[in-house]
N, C-alpha and C positions, 0 to 999 in steps of 0.2 A: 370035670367041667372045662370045656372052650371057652378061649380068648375070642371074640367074634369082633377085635376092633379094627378098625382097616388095615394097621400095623402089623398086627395078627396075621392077617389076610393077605396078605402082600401088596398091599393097595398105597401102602403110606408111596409120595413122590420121592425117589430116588432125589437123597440131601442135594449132589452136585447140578440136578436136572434142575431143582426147585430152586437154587442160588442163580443160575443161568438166566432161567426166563425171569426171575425177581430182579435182577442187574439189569436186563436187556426191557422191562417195563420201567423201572426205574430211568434210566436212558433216554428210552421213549417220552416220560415227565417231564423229564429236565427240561429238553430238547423243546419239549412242548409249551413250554415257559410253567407248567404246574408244580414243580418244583424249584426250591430258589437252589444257586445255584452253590453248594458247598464253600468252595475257597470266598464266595464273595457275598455271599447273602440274598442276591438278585435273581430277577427271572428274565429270559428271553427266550424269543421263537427262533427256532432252526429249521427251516422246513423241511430243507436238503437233508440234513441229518436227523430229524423223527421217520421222516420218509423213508430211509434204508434202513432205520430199527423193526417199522413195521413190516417191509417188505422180507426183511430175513426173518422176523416172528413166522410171518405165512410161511416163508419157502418150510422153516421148520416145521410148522403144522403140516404141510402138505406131505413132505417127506417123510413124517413121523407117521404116516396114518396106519394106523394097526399095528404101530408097533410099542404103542405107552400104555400102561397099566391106567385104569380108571383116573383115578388121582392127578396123573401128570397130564392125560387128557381134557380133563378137568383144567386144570390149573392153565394149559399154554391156551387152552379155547379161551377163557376167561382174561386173557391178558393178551389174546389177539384181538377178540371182539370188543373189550374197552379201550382199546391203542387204537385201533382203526375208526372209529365213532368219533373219539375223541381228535385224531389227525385229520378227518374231515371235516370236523367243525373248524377245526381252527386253519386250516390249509386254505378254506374257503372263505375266511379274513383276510389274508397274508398271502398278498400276490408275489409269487419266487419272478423278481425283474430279470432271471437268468433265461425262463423258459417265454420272454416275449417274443 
């Protein structure tokens, strides 16, 4: 009898891949004020800094393409497409007074 579970299968997201994008979407929360902030308890917006969380999520999707097992595929589409939604909504509150 076969193990038929994704683990099995080679599917499970390679540990250090899945700690990587889970930091770097985490990052993206904090940054995004949806996360308070560890040492202090609070939230705020970074715009400047969600903005280059999301923009190396993409370079990394872009550059990964064909080369991630379902799973990890999986997992960075899933934390590109809800970083980027979620950096447009809130990006489009919070005018960056650097780019006037």
């Amino acid at each position: 009898m076969s193990d038929s579970t994704p683990e099995a299968e080679g599917e499970a997201p390679d540990p250090r891949f899945a700690a990587f994008v889970y930091f770097q979407a985490q990052n993206g929360g904090l940054f995004l004020g949806k996360i308070p902030n560890p040492a202090t308890g609070e939230t705020s917006v970074n715009i400047r800094a969600a903005k280059s969380v999301v923009e190396s999520l993409e370079m990394l999707f872009d550059k990964t393409n064909g080369n991630l097992n379902p799973a990890e595929q999986k997992l960075l589409t899933l934390a590109v497409e809800n970083l980027r939604k979620l950096f447009d909504e809130i990006s489009a509150s919070h005018a960056d007074p650097t780019e006037a």
